[in-house]
C-alpha positions as CSV (number, residue, x, y, z in Angstrom):
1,X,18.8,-1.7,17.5
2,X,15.6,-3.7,18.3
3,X,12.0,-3.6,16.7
4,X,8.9,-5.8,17.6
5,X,7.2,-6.2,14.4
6,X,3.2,-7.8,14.4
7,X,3.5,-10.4,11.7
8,X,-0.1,-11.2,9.8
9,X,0.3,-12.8,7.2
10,X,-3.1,-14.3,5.9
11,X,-4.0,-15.9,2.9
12,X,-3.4,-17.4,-0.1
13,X,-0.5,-16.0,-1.2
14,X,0.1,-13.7,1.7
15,X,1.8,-16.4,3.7
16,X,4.6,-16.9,1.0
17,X,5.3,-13.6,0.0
18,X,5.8,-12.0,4.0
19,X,8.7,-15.3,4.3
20,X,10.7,-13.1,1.6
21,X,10.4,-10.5,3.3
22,X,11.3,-12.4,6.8
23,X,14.2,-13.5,4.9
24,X,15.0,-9.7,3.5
25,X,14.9,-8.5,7.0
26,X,17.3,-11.7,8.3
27,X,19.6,-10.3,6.0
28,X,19.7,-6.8,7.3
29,X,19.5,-8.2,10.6
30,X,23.0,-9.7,10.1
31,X,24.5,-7.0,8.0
32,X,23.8,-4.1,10.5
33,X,23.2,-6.1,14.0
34,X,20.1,-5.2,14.5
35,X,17.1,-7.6,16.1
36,X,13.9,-7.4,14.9
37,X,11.2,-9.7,17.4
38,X,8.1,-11.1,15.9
39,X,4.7,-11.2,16.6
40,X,2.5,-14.2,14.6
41,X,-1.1,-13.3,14.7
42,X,-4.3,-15.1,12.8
43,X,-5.8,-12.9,9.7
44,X,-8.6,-13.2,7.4
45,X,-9.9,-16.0,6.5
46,X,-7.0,-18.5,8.8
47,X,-8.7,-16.7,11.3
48,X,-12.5,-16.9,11.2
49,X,-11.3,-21.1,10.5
50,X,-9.6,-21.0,14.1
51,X,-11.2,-18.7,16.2
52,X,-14.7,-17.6,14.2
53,X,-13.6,-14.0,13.6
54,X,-11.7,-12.1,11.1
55,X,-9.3,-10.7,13.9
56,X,-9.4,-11.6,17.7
57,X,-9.1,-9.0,20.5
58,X,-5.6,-10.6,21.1
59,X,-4.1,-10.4,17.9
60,X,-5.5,-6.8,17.8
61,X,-4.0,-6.2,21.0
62,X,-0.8,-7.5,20.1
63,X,-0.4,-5.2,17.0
64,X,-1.3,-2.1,19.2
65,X,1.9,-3.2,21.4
66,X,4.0,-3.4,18.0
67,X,6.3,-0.8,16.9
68,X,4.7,-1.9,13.4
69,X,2.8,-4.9,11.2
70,X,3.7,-6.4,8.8
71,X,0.4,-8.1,6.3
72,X,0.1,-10.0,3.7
73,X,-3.1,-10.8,2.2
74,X,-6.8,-11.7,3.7
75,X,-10.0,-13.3,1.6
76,X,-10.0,-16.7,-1.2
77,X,-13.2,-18.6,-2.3
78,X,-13.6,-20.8,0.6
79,X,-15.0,-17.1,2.4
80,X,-17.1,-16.0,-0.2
81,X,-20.6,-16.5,1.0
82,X,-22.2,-13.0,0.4
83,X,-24.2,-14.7,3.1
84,X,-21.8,-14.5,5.7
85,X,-22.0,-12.3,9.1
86,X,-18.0,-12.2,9.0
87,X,-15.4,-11.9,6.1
88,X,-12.1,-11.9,5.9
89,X,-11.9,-8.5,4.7
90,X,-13.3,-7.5,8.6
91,X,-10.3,-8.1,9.7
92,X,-7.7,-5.5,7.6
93,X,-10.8,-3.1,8.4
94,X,-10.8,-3.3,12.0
95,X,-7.4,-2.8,12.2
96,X,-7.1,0.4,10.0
97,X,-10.2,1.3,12.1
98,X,-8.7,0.6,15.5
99,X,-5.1,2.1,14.5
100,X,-6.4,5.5,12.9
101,X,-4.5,4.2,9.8
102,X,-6.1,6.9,8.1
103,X,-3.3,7.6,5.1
104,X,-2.9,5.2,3.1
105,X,0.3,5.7,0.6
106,X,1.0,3.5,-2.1
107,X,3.6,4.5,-4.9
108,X,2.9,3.8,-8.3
109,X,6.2,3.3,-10.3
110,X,7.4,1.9,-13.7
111,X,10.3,0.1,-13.9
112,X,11.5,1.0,-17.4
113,X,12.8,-2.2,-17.9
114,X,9.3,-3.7,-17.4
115,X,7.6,-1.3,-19.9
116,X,7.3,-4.6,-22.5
117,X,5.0,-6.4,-19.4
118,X,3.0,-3.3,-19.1
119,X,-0.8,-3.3,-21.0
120,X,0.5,0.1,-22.1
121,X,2.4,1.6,-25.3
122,X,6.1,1.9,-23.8
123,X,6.1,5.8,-25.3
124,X,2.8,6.2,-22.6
125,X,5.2,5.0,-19.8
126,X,8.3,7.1,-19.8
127,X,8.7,9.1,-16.8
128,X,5.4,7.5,-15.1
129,X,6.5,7.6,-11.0
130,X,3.6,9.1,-8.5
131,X,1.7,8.3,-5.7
132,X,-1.2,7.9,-4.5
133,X,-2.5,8.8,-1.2
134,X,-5.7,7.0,-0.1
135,X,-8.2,8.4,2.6
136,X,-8.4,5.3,4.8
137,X,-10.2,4.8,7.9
138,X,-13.9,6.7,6.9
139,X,-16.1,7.2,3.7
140,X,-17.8,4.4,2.4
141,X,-16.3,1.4,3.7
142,X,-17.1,2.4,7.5
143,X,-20.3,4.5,7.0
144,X,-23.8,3.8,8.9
145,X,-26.1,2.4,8.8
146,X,-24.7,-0.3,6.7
147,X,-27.2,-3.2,6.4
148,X,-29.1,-6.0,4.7
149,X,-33.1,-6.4,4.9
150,X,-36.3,-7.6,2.9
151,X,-39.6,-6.1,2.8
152,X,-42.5,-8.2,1.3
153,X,-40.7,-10.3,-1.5
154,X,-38.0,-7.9,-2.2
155,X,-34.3,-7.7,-0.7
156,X,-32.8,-4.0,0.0
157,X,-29.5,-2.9,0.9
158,X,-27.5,0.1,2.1
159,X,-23.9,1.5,2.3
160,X,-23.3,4.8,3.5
161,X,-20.8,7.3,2.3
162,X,-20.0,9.9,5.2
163,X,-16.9,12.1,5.6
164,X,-16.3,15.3,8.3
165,X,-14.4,18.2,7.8
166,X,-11.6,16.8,10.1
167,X,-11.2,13.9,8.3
168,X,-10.8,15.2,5.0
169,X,-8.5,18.1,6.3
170,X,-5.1,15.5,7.3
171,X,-5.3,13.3,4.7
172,X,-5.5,16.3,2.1
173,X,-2.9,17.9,4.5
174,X,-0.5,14.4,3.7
175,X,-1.3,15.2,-0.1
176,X,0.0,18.7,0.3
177,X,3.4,17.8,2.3
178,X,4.3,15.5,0.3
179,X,3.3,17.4,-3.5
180,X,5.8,19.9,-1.9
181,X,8.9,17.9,-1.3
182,X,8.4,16.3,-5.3
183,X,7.1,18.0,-7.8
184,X,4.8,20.5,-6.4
185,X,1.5,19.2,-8.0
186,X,-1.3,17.9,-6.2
187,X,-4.6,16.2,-7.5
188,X,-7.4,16.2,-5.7
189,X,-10.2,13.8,-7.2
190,X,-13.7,14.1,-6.2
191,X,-17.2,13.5,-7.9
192,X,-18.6,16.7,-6.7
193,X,-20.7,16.9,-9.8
194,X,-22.7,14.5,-8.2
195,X,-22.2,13.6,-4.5
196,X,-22.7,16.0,-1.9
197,X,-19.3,14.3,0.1
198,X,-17.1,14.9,-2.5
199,X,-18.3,18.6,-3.0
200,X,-17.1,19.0,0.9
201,X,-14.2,17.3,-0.1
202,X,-13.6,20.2,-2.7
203,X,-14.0,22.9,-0.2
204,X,-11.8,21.5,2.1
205,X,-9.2,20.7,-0.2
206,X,-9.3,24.6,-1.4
207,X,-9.3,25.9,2.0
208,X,-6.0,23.4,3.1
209,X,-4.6,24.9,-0.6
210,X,-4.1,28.5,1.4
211,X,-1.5,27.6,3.6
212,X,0.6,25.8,0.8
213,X,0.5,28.4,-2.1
214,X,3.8,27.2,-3.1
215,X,1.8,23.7,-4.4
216,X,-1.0,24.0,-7.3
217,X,-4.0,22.1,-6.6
218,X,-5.7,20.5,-9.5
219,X,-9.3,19.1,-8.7
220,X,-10.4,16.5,-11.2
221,X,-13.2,14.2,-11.4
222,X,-12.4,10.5,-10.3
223,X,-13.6,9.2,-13.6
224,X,-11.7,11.1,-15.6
225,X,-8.9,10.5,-13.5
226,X,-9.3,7.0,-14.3
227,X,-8.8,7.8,-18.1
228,X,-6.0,10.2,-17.7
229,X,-4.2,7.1,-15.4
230,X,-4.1,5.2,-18.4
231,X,-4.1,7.7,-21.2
232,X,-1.2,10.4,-19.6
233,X,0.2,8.6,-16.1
234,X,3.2,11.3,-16.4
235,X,1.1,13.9,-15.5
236,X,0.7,12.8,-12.3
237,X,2.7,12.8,-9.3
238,X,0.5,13.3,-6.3
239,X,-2.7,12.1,-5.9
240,X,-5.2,12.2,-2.7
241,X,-8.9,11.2,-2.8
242,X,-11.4,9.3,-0.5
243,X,-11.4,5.3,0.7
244,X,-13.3,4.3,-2.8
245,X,-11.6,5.7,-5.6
246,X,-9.0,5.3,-4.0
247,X,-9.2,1.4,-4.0
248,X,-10.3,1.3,-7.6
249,X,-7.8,3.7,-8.6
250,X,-4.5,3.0,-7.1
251,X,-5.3,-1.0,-8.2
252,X,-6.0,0.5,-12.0
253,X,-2.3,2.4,-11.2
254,X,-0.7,-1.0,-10.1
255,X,-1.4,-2.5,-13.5
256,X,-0.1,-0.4,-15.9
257,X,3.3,-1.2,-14.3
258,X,3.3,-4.8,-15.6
259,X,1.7,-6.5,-12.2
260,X,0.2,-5.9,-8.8
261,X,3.3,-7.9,-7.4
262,X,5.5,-5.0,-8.0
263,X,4.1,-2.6,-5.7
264,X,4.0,-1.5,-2.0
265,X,1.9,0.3,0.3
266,X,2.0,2.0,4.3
267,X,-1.3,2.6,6.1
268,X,-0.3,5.9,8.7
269,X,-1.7,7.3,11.3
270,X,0.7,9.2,12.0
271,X,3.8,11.3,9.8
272,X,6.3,13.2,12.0
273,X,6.1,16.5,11.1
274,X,2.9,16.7,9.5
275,X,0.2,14.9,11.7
276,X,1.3,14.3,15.5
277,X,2.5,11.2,16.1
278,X,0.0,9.7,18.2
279,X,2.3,6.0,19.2
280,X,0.3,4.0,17.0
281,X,1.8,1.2,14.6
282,X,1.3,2.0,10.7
283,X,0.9,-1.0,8.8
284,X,2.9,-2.1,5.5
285,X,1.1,-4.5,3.0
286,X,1.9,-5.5,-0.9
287,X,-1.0,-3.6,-2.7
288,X,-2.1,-7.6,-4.5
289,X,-4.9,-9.8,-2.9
290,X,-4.8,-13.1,-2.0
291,X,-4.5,-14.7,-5.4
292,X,-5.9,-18.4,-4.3
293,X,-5.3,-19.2,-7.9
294,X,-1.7,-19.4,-7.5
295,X,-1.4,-19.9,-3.9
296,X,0.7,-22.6,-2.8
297,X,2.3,-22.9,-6.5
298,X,5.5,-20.9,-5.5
299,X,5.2,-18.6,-7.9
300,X,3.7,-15.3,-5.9
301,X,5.7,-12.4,-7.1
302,X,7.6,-11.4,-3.5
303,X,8.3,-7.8,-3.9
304,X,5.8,-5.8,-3.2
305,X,6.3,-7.6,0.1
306,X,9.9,-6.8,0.1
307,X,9.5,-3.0,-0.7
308,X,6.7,-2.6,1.7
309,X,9.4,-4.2,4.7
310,X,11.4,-1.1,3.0
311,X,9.0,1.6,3.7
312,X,8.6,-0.4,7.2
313,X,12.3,0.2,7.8
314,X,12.3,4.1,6.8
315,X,8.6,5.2,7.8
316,X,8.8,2.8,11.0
317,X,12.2,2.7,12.1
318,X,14.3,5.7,10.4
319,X,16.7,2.8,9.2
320,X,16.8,5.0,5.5
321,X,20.3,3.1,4.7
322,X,18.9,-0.2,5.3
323,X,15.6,0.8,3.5
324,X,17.6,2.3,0.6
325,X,19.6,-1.0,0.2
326,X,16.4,-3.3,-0.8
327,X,14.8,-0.7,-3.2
328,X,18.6,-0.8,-5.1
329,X,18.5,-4.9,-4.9
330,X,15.2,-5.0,-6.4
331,X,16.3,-2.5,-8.9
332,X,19.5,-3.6,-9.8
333,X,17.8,-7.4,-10.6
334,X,14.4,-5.9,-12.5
335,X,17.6,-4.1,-14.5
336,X,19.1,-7.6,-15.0
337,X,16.3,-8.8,-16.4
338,X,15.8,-11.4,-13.7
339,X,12.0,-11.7,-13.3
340,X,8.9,-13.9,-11.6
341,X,6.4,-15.8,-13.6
342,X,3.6,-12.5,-13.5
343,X,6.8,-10.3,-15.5
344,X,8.3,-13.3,-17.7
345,X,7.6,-13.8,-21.3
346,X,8.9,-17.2,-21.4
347,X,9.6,-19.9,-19.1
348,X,12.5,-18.4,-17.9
349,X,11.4,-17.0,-14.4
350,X,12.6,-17.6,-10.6
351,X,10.3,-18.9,-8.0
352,X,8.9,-17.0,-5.3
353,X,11.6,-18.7,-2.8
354,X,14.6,-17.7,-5.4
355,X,13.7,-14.2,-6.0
356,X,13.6,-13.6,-2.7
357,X,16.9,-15.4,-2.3
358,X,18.7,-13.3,-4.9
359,X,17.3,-10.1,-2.8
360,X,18.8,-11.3,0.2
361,X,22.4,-12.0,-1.3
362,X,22.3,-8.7,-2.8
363,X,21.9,-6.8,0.1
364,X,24.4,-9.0,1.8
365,X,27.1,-7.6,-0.4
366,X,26.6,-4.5,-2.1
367,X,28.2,-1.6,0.0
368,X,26.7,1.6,0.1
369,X,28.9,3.7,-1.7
370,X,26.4,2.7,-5.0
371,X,23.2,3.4,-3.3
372,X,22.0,6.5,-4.4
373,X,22.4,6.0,-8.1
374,X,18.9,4.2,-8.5
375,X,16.7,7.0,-5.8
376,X,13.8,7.6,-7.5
377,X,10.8,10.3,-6.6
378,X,9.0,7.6,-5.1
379,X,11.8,6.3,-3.2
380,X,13.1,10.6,-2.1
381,X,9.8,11.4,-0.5
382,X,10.1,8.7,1.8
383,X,13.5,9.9,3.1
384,X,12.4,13.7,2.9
385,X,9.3,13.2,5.2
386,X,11.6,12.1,8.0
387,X,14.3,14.7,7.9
């Protein structure tokens, strides 16, 4: 089979850790004969140094024309200047904006062999696997008027938080299908107690709730959610909230894992079965920034690269074998204690380029008859969503 895949991958470390996954997909390529073309479009900051813009109209174009993207990471130092008419950061939001990338799912797993790089007491971590679905394409982030001014000697700005029923309706929707294919629990956090979006976000939530009775909706302040992340992570399993705390949150969630390097994350605008599939690409990007302290170093932890090419093969592609095969590589080695500098506790770690190297010989000879025996919640929603 054939896929055309719009490679951005950015900066910093962005550039290093999509070649891993280049190399992942090489490897599937040969195993199961199929071709996967690729698309290299300017990103971020790479871009606004070649062409004065976070994201031209061509590269833009060229990712509508995709089957899927494939990012890595936008922003560093050199693009800082709060003073700036364009960021690097314009660019990942135009194209969320211009794909309806609305659903942003990022899985929040703990490896149990990782539980000694984790901030948290191991005891805290058993059994912690949930996700987090993030309202993406509205809400604070996107809101107008948006703006910078000064009046007399004093400077003034202005974000705007604005949501519509219709918006909050299929991303709560996503929350729901996919609470009822794990565990049948669905948070829903909000700061109605003081913002009048979230209290719409409340209403609609409850009013979505009546056609899944079979799920129980919890509502729960985004703050305390924050504590209870930390404090009791097994008690979630599905999340969904707005653009914001979703950001904050999911990020906080990535942490207690041990690192941001571990984890994936698919921007949808689409899910078969659940919201009509309207032809547009999603987009699959490792959760971490940039990281310009260690770009360039060779020491970038590659897989949450690699497991977002994963969900690209499943969400994207319906390739659930192939999919399945690199979440049981990166297992199987996490399980062998082989590790990257962010997870080692001595000098004893493998390079960006050699992790990704041991991924790749894995998948080139483990059969799979001995798949299965690693599928975690995280992993089985995936698959159930597009059967």
């Amino acid at each position: 089979m054939n896929f055309k895949i719009a490679l951005l991958s950015g900066d910093g470390i962005g550039p290093e850790v999509t070649e891993e996954s280049l190399k992942i997909l090489d490897a599937v390529s040969k195993k199961y004969g199929h071709k996967f073309e690729f698309d290299y479009q300017d990103v971020g900051g790479i871009s606004i140094d070649k062409h004065n813009t976070a994201i031209t109209e061509e590269a833009l174009s060229k990712c509508l024309e995709s089957q899927a993207v494939l990012f890595g990471s936008v922003g560093g130092p050199k693009w800082d200047d709060p003073n700036s008419d364009v960021r690097p950061e314009d660019g990942i939001l135009k194209l969320r904006k211009e794909l309806d990338l609305f659903a942003n799912i990022r899985p929040a797993k703990v490896y149990p062999a990782l539980s000694n790089s984790s901030p948290l007491k191991k005891e805290i971590l058993e059994n912690v696997d949930f996700i987090i679905i993030r309202e993406l394409t509205s809400g604070l982030y996107f809101g107008e008027p948006k703006k910078r001014w000064v009046e007399g000697n004093k400077r003034y700005a202005v974000d705007t938080l604005k949501y519509d029923e219709d918006e909050v309706r299929r991303v709560v929707k996503v929350g729901f299908e996919m609470a009822r294919k794990r565990e049948k629990k669905l948070h829903s956090l909000d700061k109605m107690n003081v913002m009048a979006s979230s209290r719409l976000w409340r209403e609609i939530a409850e009013e979505v709730s009546k056609d899944y009775p079979d799920v129980e909706l919890i509502h729960m302040l985004a703050d305390n959610a924050a504590m209870q992340i930390i404090t009791n992570p097994s008690d979630f399993d599905v999340l969904v909230t707005e653009n914001t705390f979703g950001d904050i949150l999911s990020d906080e969630a990535a942490v207690i894992g041990g690192s941001m390097g571990m984890l994936p994350s698919a921007s949808l605008s689409s899910i078969p079965g659940i919201i009509e599939d309207n032809s547009k690409p999603a987009l699959y990007e490792p959760i971490h920034g940039s990281a310009p302290d260690i770009a360039g170093k060779g020491i970038a932890n590659p897989i949450a690269s690699i497991l977002s090419t994963s969900m690209m093969l499943k969400w994207s592609f319906g390739l659930d074998q192939e999919a399945e095969e690199i979440e049981n590589a990166v297992n199987t080695l996490i399980e062998k204690g082989v590790r990257t500098k962010d997870l080692s506790e001595n000098d004893n770690f493998l390079t960006t380029n050699q992790m990704g190297d041991e991924i790749y010989k894995l998948i080139k000879s483990v059969s799979y008859t001995h798949l299965r025996a690693h599928e975690t919640r995280g992993n089985l929603v995936c698959r159930l969503l597009l059967e």
